[in-house]
N, C-alpha and C positions, 0 to 999 in steps of 0.2 A: 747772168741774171741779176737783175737789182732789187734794191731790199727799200722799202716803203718804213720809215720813223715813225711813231705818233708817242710824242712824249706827255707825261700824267693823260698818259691814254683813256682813263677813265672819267678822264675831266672835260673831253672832249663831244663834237656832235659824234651823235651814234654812227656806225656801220654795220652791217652784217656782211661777212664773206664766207667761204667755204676753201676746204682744202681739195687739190683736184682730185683727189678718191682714184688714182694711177701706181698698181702696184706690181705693176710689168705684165708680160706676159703669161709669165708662168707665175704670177700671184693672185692673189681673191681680194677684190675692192674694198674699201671701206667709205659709207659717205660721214663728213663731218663737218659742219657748220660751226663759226666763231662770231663774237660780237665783241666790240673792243670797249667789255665791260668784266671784272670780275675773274675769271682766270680762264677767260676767252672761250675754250668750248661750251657753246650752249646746247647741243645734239649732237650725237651720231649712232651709227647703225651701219648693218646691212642688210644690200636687197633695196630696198623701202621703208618707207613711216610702219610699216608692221613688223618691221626690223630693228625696230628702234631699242639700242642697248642703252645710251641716254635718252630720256621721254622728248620727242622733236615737239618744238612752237613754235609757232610764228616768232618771224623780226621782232614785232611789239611786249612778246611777251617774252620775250627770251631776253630782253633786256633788261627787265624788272625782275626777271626772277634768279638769272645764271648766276648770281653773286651767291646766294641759298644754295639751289640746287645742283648748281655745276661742282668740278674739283675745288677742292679744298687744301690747305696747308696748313695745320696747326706745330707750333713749335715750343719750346722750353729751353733757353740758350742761361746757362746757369742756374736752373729752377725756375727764369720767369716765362711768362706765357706774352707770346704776339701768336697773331694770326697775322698772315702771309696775304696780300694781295686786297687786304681792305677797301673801300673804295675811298675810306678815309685816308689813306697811308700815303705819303708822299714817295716822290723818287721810283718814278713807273714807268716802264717804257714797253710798247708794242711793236717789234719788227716782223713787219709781212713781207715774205717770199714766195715764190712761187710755190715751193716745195714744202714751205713748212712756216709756222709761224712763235714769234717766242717772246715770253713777257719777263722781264724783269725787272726787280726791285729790290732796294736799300734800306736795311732795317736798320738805321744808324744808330738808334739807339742800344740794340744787341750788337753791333759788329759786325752785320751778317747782310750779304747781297745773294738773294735767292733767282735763279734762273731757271725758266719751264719753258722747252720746247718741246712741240705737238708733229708730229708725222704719222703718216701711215705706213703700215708695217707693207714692206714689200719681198715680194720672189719666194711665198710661204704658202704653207700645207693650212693654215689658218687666216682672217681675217682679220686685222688688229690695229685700235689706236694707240699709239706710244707716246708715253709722255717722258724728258730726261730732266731730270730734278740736278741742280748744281748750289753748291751752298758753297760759299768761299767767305775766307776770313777776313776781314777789311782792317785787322789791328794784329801786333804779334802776337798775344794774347792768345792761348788757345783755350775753348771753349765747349763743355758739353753739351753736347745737343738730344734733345729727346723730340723726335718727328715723328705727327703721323699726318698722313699724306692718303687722299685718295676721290672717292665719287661718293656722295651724300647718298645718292639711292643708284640701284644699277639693276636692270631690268633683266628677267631670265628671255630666255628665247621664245617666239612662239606666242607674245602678245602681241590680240587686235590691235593698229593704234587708234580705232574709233572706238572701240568695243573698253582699251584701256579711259578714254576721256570720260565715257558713259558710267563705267562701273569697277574702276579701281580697289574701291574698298573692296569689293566682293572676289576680284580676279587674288588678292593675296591669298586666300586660301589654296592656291595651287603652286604656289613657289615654293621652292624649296631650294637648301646649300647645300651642295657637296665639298669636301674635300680631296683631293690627288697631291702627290709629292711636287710639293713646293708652289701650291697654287688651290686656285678655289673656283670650284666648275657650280653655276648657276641654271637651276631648269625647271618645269613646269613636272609635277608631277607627275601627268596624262592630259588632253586633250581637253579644251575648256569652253567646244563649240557643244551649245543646244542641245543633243543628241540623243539616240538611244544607245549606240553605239562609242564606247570608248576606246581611244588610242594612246597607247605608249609614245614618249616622247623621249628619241635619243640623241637629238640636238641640242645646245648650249652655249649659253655665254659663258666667260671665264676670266679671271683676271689674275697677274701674280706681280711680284715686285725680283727686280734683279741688282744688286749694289748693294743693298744694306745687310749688315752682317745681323743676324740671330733677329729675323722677320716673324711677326706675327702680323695674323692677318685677323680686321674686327668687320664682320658681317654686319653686326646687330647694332644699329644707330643707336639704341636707348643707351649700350656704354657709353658713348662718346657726350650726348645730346641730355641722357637723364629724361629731366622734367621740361627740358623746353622741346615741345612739337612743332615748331620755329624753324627748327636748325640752326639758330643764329651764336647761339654761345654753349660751346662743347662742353657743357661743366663736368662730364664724366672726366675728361683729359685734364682738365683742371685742376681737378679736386682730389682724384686720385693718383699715387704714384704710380712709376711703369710694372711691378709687380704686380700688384692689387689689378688694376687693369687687364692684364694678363691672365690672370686665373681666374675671373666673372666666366662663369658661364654664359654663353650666346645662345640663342633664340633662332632656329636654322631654317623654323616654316614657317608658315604664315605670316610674311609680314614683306613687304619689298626691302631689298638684302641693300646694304651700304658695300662700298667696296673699298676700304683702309687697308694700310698695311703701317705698321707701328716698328720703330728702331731706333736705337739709340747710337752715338757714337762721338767720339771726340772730334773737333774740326781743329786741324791746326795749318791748313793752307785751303784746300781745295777738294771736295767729293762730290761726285754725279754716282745717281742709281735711275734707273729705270721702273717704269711701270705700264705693264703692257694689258689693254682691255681690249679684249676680240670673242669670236664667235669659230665656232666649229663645229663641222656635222657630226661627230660626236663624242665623247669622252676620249674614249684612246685616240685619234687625233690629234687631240690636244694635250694627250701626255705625251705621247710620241714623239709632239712637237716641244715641247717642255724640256724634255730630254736633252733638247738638241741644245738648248739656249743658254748661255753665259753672257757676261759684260762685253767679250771680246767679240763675239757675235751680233751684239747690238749695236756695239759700237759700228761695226761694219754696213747694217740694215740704215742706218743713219745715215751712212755715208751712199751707200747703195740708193737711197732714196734718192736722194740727190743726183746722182750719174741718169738715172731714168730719166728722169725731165729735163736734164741738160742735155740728153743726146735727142732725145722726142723734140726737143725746139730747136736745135744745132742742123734742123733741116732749112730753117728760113733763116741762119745764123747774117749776120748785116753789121758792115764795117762802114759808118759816117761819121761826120767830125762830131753828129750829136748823138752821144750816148744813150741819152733817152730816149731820142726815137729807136737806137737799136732793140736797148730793152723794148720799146711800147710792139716792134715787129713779134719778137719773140711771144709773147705775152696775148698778143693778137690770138697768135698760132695755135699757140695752148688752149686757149678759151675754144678758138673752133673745133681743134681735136673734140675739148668736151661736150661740143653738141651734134659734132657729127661724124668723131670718129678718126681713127688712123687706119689708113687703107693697109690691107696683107691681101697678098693674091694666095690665090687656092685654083691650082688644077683639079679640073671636074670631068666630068662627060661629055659636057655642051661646053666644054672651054674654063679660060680664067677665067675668075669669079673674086669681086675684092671685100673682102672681108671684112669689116668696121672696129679696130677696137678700143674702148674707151668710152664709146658715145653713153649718152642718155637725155634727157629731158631735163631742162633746168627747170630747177623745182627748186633752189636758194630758199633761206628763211623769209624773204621778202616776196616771191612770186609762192607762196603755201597752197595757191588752188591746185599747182602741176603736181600730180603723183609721179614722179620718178621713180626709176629703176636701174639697177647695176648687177648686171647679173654676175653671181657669186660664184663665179667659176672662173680657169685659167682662160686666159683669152677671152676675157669679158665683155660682153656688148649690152647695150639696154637697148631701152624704148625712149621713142625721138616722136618729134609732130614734125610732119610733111614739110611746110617751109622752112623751119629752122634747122634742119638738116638737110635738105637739098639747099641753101644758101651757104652753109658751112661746109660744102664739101667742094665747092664751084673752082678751087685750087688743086683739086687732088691729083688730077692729071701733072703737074708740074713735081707734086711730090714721088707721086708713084706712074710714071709713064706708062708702063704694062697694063693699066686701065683702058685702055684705050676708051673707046665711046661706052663702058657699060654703065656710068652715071646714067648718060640720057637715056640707054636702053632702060634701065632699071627702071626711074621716075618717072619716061613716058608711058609705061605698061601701066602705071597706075591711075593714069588720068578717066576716068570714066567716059562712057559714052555722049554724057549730056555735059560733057564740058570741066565737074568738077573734080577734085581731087579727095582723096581721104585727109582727114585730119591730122590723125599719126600713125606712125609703122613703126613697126616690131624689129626686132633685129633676124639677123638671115640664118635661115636653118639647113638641113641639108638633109639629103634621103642614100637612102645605101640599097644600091641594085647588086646582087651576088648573094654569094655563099655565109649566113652567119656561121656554119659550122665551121667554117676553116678559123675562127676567131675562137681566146676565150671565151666560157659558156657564161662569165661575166658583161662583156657585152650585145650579150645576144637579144635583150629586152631593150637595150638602148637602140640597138642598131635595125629593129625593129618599126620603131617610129621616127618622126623628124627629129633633128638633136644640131645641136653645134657645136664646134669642134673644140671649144672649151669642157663643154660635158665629157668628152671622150679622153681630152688630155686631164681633166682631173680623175676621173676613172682610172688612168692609168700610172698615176701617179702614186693612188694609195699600197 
């Protein structure tokens, strides 16, 4: 796969892209949009825009505002203060990959070349963006560092994203922070529809940092930010030392949470730490999954990400004396998957049956009117509109031959009497004739209604 350059990337004409949100089969999607401004993610989430764990905008606004509202990097390399990724700062580079995308820059005047790449967490009981932070010494000189790293505002689970554009101010009164070992779990206190009726809410976002020695973690933007409502100059990091800092009491309701994590340490060649933002259905889940996680682990999930998408496009794999065009084959492929899917066959009753996984609806920050979806389960499939996925699948026969004719069967059934077609279709569900008692009485309620077979493999995975 090849890797796309854009040097003082932020001095260039705009782009907006998206990472492909593929986190295998037995993983939970994550969507995430970048713009090659500011420290490149400008959204993500899962599910949907009512999934949004960064607040999703439009291409146009997301270019004005990610430098603010996106991640941040503040730093103190001897005592003094840079901020990371300015747009002012020189010596900046954006490299897009399929898999993943990474910005770095030269803080010549500290000695210091800071590198952030952005992946989605794959083959997990959780849903998650991963960012890897690398700071290396550009001089022999070693040098103390005090960083703190993370998301200006970070959204609990469970917000409208229309209902959040409308009435923001108002939805704060329903957040609130938790804490769990070694991480910080984000959620709605109860239910924040109309109602007479109120519901518990056991879902959440969550973020933690993995690499830096003796972590704290700062919720409440007023430490950081003080007196500017800006976000533009952290004077709380500034002005105070890392003790002082430290033992401010944070502010855990009512306010939409920052997501920082603060550490200090000496640099004298080379240190990468991790920072993982994701989503899970519920608290122990994501301790559970917590549990599991160390440096060596992620290091691995990094690499892992990578193998996914090189074997997912090692199907149209293409040997010509123009390497471009190999990559541009590959790359092709990829993008179809994401509109219309990776075929898996499924024995059924009436036969194979091919299964779509990956697909959704391109919804990019530049097309804003498409509601996309991903659904949040292993073996994921979303929702597609009728031509751009029956044109994205017009290969799949070559890929998966065991298809035989069921495309056309498929898409013919849909065509209407009077000629036209539906707009968009759903992803394929399936129904279960027999015995639920011979099953766990776990899934007796699923197996009950329609379901797809991600539901069932997440099910049984907890």
């Amino acid at each position: 796969m090849k890797k796309f350059t854009s040097f003082s990337y932020q001095k260039q004409k705009t782009f907006a892209g998206f990472l492909p949100g593929i986190s295998g089969t037995l993983g939970i999607p994550m969507w995430s949009f970048y713009v090659n401004r500011g420290q490149a993610i400008a959204s993500f989430g899962v599910r949907d825009k009512n999934g949004a764990i960064m607040e999703f905008y439009p291409a146009n606004q997301s270019y004005a505002y990610v430098g603010i509202n996106g991640f941040r990097t503040f730093i103190k390399v001897n005592g003094k203060f840079y901020e990371c990724f300015k747009e002012s700062n020189d010596h900046q580079i954006l490299d897009v990959e399929a898999h993943q995308i990474t910005i770095s820059e030269e803080l010549k005047d500290a000695g210091v070349q800071v590198t952030i790449t952005y992946f989605t967490l794959p083959e997990a009981s959780v849903s998650a963006l991963v960012r890897r932070v690398t700071f290396k010494n550009l001089d022999a000189h070693p040098k103390k560092i005090e960083v703190l790293d993370g998301l200006n505002q970070m959204l609990p689970s469970g917000i409208d994203h229309g209902g959040y554009k409308a009435v923001s101010n108002l939805l704060q009164s329903w957040m609130q922070v938790d804490s769990f070992d070694r991480g910080i779990f984000l959620k709605l206190r109860a239910s924040t529809t109309d109602s007479s009726e109120v519901s518990d809410i056991q879902d959440g976002n969550f973020y933690f940092y993995e690499g830096l020695s003796d972590i704290h973690y700062v919720y409440d933007y007023k430490l950081i930010y003080r007196r500017d409502t800006s976000f533009r100059t952290p004077y709380g990091f500034i002005e105070k030392d890392a003790g002082e800092l430290r033992s401010t009491t944070q502010a855990a309701v009512n306010q939409v949470p920052s997501a920082f994590a603060h550490g200090t340490f000496t640099l004298t060649d080379k240190l990468s730490f991790y920072g993982v933002f994701g989503y899970g259905k519920d608290k122990t889940i994501i301790e559970t999954f917590r549990k599991t996680v160390n440096l060596e682990i992620l290091d691995h999930k990094f690499k892992h990400n990578q193998q996914i998408i090189s074997n997912l496009v090692a199907n149209v794999h293409t040997e010509t004396s123009q390497d471009m065009f190999d990559a541009y084959v590959e790359q092709c492929f990829l993008d179809n998957v994401l509109r219309g899917g990776f075929p898996l066959m499924f024995d059924t009753k009436l036969g194979p049956v091919a299964y779509h996984v990956y697909s959704r609806k391109h919804g990019d920050l530049e097309r804003d009117y498409n509601f996309f979806s991903l659904e949040p389960t292993y073996f994921s499939q979303g929702n597609g509109a009728f031509r751009d996925v029956l044109q994205n699948r017009r290969n799949d026969i070559y890929i998966q031959p065991k298809m035989g004719d069921f495309s056309i069967r498929q898409f013919g059934s849909f065509i209407q009497a009077d000629g036209y077609n539906p707009l968009s279709i759903e992803g394929l569900s399936f129904t279960f004739e027999g015995e639920a008692s011979s099953f766990h009485k776990e899934y007796h309620s699923l197996l009950a209604k329609d379901f797809s077979p991600g539901e069932i493999a997440t099910l049984a995975d907890r």
